[in-house]
N, CA and C atoms as an extended XYZ file, in Angstrom:
192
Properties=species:S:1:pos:R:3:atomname:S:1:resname:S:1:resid:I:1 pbc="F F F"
N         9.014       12.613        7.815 N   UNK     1
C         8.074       12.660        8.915 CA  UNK     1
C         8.811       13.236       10.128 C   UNK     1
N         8.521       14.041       10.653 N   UNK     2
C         9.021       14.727       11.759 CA  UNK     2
C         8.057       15.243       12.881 C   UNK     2
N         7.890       14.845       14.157 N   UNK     3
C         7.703       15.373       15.546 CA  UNK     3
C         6.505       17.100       15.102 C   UNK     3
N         5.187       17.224       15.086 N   UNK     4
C         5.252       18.319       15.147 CA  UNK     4
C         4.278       18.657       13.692 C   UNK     4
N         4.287       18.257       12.843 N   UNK     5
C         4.327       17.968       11.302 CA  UNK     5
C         3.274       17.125       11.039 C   UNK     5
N         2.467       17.611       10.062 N   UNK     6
C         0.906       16.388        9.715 CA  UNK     6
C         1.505       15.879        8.707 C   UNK     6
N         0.678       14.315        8.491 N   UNK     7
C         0.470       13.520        7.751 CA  UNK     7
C        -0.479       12.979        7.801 C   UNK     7
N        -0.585       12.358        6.315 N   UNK     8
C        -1.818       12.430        6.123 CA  UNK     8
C        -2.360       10.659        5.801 C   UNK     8
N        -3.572       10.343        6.716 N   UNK     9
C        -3.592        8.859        6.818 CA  UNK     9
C        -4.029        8.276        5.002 C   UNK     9
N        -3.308        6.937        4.730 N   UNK    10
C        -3.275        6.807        3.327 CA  UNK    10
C        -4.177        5.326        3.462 C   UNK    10
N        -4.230        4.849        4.914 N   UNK    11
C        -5.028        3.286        4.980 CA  UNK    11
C        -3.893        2.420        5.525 C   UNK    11
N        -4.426        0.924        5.822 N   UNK    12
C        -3.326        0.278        6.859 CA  UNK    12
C        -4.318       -0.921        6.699 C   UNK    12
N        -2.942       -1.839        6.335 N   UNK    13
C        -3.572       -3.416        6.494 CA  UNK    13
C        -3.477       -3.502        8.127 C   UNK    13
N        -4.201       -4.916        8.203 N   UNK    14
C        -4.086       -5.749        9.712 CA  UNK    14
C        -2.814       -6.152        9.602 C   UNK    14
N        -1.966       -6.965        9.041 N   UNK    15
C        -0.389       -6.778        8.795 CA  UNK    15
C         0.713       -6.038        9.410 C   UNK    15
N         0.360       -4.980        8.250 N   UNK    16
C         0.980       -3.439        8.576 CA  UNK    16
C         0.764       -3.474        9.937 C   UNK    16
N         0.302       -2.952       10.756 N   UNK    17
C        -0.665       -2.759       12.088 CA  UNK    17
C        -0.325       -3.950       13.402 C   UNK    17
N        -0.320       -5.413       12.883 N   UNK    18
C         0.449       -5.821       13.483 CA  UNK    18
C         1.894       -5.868       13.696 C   UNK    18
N         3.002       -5.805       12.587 N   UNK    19
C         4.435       -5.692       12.614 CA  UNK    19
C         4.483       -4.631       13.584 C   UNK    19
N         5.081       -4.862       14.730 N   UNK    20
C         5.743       -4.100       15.734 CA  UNK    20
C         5.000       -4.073       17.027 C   UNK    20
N         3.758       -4.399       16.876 N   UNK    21
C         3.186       -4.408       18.197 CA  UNK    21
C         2.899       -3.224       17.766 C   UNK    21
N         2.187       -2.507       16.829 N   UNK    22
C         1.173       -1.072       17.359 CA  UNK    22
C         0.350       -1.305       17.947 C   UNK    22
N        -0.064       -0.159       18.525 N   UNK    23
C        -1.318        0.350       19.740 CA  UNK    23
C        -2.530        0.606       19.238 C   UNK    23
N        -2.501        1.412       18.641 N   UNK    24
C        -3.697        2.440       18.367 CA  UNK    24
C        -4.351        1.434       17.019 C   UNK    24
N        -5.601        2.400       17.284 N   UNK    25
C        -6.821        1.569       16.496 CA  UNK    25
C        -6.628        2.383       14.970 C   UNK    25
N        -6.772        1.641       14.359 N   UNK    26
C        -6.072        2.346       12.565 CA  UNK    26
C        -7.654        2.319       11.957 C   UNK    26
N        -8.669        2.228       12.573 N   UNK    27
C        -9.741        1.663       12.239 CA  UNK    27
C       -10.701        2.850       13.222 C   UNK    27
N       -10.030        3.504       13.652 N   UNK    28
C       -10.483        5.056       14.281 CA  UNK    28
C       -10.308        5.978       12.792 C   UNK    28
N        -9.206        5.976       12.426 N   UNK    29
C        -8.443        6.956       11.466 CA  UNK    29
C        -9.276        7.322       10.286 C   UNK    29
N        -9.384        8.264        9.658 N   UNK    30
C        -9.974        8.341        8.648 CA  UNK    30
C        -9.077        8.278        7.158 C   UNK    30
N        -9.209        7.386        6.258 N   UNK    31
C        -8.577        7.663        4.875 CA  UNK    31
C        -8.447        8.980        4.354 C   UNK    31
N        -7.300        9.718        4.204 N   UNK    32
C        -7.237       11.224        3.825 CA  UNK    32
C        -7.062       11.988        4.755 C   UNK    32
N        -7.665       12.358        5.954 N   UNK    33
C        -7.302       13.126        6.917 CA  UNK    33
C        -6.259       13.485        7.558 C   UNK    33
N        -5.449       14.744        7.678 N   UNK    34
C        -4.516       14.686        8.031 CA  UNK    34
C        -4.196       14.443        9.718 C   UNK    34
N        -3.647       14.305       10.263 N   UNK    35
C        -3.301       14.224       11.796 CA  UNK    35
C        -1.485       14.965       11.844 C   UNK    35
N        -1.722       15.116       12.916 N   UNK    36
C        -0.081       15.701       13.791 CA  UNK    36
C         0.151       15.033       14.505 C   UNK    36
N         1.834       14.858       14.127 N   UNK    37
C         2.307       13.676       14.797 CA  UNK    37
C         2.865       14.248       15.753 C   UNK    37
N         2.882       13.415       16.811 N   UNK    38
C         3.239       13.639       18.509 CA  UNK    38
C         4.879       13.421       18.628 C   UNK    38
N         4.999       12.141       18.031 N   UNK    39
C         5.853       11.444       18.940 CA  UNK    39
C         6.419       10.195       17.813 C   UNK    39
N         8.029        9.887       17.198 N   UNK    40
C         8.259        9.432       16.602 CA  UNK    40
C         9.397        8.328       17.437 C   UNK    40
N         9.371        6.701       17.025 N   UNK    41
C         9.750        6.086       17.735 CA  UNK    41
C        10.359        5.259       16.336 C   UNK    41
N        11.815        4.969       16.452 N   UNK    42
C        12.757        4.461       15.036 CA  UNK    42
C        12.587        3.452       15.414 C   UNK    42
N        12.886        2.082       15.194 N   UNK    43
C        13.524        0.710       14.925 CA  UNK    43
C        14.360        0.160       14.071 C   UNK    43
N        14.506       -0.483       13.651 N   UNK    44
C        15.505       -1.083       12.476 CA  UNK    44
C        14.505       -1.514       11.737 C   UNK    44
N        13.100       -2.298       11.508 N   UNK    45
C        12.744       -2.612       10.399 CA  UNK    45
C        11.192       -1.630       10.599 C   UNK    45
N        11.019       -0.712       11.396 N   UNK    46
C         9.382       -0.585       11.204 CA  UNK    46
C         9.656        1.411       12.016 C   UNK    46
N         8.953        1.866       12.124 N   UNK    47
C         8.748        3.120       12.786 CA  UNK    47
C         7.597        3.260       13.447 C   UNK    47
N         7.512        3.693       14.976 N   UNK    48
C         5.971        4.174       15.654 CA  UNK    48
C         5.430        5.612       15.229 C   UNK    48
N         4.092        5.600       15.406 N   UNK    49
C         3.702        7.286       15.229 CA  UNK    49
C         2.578        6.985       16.227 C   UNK    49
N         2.777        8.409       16.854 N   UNK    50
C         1.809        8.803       18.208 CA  UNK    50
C         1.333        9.935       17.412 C   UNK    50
N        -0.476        9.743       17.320 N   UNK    51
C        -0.335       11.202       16.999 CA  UNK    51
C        -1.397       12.363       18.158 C   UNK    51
N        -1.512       13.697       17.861 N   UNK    52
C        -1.704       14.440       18.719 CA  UNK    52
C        -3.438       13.913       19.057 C   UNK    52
N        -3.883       13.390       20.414 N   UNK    53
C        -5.249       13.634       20.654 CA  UNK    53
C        -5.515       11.918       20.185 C   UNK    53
N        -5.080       11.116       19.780 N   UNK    54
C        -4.939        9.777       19.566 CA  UNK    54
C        -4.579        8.836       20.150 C   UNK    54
N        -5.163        7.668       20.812 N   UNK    55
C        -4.744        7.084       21.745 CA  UNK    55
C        -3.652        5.736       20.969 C   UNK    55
N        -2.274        5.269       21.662 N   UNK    56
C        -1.493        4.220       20.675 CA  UNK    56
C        -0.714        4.976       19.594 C   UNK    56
N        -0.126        3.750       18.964 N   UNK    57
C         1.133        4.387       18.276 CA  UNK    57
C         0.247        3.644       16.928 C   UNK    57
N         1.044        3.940       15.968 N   UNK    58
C         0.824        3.446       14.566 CA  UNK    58
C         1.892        3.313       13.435 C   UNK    58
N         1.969        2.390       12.415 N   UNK    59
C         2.780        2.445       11.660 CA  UNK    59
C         3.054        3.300       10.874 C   UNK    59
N         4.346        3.974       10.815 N   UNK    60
C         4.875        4.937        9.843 CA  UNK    60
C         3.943        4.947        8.512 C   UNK    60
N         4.225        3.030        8.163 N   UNK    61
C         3.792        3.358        6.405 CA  UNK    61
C         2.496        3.095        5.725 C   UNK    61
N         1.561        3.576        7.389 N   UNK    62
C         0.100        3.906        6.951 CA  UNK    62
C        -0.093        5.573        6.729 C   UNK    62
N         0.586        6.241        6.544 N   UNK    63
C         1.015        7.737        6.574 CA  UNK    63
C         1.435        8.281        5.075 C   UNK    63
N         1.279        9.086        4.828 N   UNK    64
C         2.230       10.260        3.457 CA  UNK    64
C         2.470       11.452        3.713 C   UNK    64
């Protein structure tokens, strides 16, 4: 996953979605659709994704 680069939404528990304090509504997103990611934020156990035109961050491993 890299800055710049689509991926493509695969679905996202309430779980998922909570670990880390994400932002953004995963419940906007569509299953399958790809999006471009903005903005990549590391941690030690989780990763953020901002993506382009999307308000909030989201978990990496609702993505492929």
């Amino acid at each position: 996953m890299k800055e710049g680069k689509k991926v493509k939404f695969i679905g996202c528990s309430e779980d998922q979605h909570r670990w880390g304090s994400h932002t953004g509504d995963y419940k906007n997103l569509i299953i399958g659709k790809k999006y471009t990611v903005e903005r990549i934020e590391v941690h030690s156990y989780h990763t953020k994704v901002w993506l382009m035109g999307i308000d909030g961050c989201f978990n990496s491993v609702c993505f492929k």
